[in-house]
DOKOL-209045 format. One record per residue (C-alpha): z, y, x. Coordinates in pm, 1 decimal. Each point is the difference from the previous one (the first is absolute). Layout:
BEGIN
        up     north      east
         Z         Y         X
...
END
This chain:
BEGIN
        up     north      east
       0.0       0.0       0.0
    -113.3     326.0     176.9
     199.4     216.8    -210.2
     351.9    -132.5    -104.7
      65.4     275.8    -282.4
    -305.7    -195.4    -134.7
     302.8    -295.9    -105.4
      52.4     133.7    -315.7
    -357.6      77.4     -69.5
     -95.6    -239.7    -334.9
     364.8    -105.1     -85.0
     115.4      87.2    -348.0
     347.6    -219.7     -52.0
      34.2    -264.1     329.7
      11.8     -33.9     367.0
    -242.5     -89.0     262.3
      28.7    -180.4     321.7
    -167.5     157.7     269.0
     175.1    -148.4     319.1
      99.7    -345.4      80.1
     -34.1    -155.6     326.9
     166.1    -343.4     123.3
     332.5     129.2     145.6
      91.0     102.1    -396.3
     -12.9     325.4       0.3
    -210.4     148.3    -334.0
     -80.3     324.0    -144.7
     -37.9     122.4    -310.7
     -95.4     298.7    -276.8
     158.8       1.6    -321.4
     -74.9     218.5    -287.0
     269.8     -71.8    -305.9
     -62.4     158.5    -306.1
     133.5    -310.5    -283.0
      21.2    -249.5     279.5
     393.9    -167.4      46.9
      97.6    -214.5     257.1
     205.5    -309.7    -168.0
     227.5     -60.8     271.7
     -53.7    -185.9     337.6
      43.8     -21.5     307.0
    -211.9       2.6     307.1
      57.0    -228.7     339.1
     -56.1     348.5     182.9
     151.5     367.3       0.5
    -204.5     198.0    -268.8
       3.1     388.7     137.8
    -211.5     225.1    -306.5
     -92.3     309.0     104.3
      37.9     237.8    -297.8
    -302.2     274.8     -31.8
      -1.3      75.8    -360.6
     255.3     -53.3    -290.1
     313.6    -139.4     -10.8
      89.2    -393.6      58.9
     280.3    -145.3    -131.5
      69.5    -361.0     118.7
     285.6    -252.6     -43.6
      72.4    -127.3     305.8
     245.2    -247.5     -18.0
     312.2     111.0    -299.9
     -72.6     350.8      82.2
    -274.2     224.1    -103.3
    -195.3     289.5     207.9
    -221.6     270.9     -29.1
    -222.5     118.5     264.2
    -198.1     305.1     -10.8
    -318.3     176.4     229.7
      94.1     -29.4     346.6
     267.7    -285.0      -3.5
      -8.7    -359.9     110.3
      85.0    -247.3    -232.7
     147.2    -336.0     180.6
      35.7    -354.6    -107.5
     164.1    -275.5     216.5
    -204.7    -321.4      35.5
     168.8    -206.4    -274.8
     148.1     283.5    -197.4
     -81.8     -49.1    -381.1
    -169.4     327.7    -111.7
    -241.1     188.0    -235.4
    -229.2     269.0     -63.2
    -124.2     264.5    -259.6
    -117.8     393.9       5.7
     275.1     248.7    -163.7
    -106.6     287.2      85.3
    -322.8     199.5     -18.5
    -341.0    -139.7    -184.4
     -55.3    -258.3     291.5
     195.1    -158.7     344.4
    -187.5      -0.8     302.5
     147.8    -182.8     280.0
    -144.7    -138.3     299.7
     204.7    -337.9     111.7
      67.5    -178.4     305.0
     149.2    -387.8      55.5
     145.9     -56.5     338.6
      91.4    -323.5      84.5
     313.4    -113.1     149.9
    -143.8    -121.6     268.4
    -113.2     395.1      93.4
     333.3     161.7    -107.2
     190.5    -241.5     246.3
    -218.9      92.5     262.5
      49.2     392.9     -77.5
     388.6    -109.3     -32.0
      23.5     -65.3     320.6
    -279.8     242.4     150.8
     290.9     232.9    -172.6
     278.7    -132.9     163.8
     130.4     -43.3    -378.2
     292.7    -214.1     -29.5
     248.3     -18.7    -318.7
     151.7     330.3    -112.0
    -334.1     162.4     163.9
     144.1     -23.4     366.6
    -168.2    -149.5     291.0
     -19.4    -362.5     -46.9
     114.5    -219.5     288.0
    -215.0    -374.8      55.8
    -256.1     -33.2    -309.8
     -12.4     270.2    -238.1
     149.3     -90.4    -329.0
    -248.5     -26.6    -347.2
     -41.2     328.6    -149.5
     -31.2     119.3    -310.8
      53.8     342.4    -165.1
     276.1      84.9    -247.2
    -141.9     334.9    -140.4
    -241.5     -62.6    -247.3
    -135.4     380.8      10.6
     -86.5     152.4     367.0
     -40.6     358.8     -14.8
    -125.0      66.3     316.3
    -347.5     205.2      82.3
     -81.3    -116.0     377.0
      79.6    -379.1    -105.1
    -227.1      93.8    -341.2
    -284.2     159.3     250.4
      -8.3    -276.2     229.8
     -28.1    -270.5    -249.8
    -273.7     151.7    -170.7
    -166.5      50.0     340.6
      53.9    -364.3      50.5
    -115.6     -90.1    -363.9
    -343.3     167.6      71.1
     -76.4    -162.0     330.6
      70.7    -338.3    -173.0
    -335.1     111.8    -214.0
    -200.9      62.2     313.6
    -141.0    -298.4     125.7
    -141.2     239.5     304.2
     334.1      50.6     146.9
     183.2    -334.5      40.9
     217.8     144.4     279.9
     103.0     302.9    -137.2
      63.2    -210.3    -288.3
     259.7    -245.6     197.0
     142.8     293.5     187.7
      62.2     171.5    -286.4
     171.4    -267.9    -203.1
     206.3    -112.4     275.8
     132.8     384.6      69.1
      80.6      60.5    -387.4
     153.0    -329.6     -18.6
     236.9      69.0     275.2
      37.2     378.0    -160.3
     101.8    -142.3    -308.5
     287.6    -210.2     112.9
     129.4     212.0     268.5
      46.4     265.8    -263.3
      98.2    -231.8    -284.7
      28.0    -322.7      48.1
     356.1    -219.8     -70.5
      51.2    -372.9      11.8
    -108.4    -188.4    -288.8
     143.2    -253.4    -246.3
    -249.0    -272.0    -132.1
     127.4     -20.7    -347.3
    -190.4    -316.4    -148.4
      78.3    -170.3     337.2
     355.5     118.2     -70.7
      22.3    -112.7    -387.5
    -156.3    -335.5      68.8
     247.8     -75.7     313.1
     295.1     137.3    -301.6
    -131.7    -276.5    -247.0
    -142.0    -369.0     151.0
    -124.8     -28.2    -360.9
    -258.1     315.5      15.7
     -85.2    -129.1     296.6
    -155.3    -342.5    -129.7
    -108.3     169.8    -297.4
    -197.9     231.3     235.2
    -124.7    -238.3     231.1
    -163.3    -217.3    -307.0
    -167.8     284.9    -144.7
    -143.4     135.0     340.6
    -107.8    -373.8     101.0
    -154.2     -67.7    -367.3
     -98.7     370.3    -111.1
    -341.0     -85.8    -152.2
     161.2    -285.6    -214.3
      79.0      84.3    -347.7
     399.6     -70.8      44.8
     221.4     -43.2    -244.1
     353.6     137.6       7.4
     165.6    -324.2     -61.3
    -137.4     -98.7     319.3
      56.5     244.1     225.5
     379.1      63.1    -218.4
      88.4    -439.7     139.0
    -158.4      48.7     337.6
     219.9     322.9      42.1
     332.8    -184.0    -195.3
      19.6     253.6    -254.8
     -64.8      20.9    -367.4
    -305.7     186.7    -102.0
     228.6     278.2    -108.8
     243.7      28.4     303.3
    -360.1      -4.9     224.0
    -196.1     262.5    -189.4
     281.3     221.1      -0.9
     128.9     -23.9     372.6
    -349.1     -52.7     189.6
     -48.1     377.7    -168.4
     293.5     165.6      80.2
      -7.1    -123.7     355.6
    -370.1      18.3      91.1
     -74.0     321.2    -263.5
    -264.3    -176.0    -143.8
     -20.1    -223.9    -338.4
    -143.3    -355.3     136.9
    -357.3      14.4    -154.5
     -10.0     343.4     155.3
      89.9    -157.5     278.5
    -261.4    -251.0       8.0
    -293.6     239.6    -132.3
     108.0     229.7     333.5
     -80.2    -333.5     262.2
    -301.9     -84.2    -237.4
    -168.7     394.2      78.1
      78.5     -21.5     351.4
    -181.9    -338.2      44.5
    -312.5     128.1    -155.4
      55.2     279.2     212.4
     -50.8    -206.6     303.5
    -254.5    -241.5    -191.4
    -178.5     336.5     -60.9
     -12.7     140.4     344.5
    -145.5    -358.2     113.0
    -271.2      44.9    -223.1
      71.4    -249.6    -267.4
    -159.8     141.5    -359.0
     226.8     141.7    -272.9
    -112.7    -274.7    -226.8
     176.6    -290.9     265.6
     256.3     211.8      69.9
     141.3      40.2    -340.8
      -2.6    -369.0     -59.4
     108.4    -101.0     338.8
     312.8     215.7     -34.0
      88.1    -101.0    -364.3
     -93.2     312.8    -201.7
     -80.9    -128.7    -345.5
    -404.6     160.1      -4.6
    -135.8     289.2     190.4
     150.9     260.9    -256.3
     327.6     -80.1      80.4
     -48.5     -15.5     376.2
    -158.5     352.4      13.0
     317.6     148.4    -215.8
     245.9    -160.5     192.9
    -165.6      92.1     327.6
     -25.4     401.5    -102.5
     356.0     -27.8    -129.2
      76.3     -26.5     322.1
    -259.0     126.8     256.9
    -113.5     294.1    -237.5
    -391.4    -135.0      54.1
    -162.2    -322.4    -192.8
     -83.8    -292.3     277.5
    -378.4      68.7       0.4
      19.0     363.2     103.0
     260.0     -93.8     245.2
    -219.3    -276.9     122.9
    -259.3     274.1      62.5
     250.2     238.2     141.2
     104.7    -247.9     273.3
    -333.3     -70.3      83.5
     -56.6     329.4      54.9
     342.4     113.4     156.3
      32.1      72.5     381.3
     131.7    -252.7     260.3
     328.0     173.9     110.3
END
């Protein structure tokens, strides 16, 4: 993409990928008018870069607004959502960052727990605030965000990911709690019903058998597995059925295969699940990958 501020050119109510290379990192625009996120989580840090209207988000039992000129930040794992408040529409660019890029910025930063200088290997980050207000961290991360669109500039592009990354945790980063990690190691139970559902996601599961696997009633499951993982358990499962398409999608795989091969009833179903949660139907993000940069 020669011009970045092209991104938004053409979307009405969605997002489009623009960036995605093979170390995880991605890119998008997203232009919410009656577009919601349902809440999700992502396996990296979600940074949205706010240039028009107001975003309010859930991010975990809190909720957030971020206006122009903020960051808004979700930890890898942290359950979260999505919608425009303010204003007729919400422009935001957005940037995932894997873990495996924030560790290396950790300890680029010399970031250790408390944000002092760590000592041996630097410690998992994460960032508490869910709203940075901060104009040179803004700057730089839209700097970044527009290299990622220029294939013609691959090392300004790495250079400039790797500086904002370290940027972002020196000035803001604090350890990090993995909180389904947490709930599952707090209940054995979860933990087996999780592991069925993630092994056997495309099945159509019944409750009964995922409630005796676990050894809980129906009941007793339904109502723990969401109030320690955040989600209900066929929210749960829809969530691990969109990001296997995801990667079924990337590999080239057509929509058609993909919806049956990850258990979606017919293609209608598969499409609104998939926007419910990527805020773009699967062919059009098909396309979009195609099409996105190598970062």
């Amino acid at each position: 993409m020669s011009d970045p501020a092209q991104g938004y050119a053409g979307l009405t109510d969605g997002v489009r990928l623009v960036a995605a290379g093979t170390t995880g990192v991605e890119a998008t625009f997203a232009r919410l008018r009656r577009h919601r996120f349902r809440p999700h989580t992502h396996d990296t840090l979600m940074l949205g870069l706010i240039e028009a209207g107001v975003k309010e988000f859930r991010r975990e039992r809190a909720t957030h607004a971020a206006a122009p000129g903020r960051i808004s930040v979700v930890d890898p794992g942290d359950l979260h959502t999505g919608s425009r408040v303010v204003g007729d529409e919400l422009r935001y660019r957005a940037l995932y960052l894997p873990m495996a890029l924030l560790t290396e910025a950790a300890a680029a930063a010399g970031f250790g727990p408390g944000g002092g200088v760590a000592g041996g290997d630097a410690p998992e980050v994460g960032f508490r605030c869910a709203v940075i207000e901060d104009a040179g961290l803004h700057a730089r991360l839209i700097a970044t965000h527009q290299a990622l669109c220029r294939p013609e500039t691959r090392l300004a592009r790495d250079v400039l990911l790797r500086e904002a990354a370290v940027m972002l945790v020196a000035r803001h980063g604090s350890g990090r709690t993995a909180r389904v990690e947490a709930a599952a190691a707090a209940s054995p139970q979860i933990a087996r019903a999780r592991a069925l559902i993630e092994a056997r996601f495309a099945e159509d599961l019944p409750v009964a058998e995922i409630a005796a696997a676990a050894g809980l009633s129906p009941w007793h499951l339904m109502r723990e597995f969401r109030r320690l993982v955040g989600l209900p358990i066929h929210a749960y499962q829809i969530q691990l059925r969109v990001a296997a398409a995801k990667r079924l999608l990337a590999a080239g795989c057509p929509t058609v295969q993909v919806a049956l091969d990850t258990g979606f009833a017919d293609q209608a179903h598969f499409s609104r699940r998939f926007k419910d949660l990527v805020g773009v139907s699967p062919a059009a993000w098909a396309r979009d990958r195609r099409g996105a940069t190598g970062a």
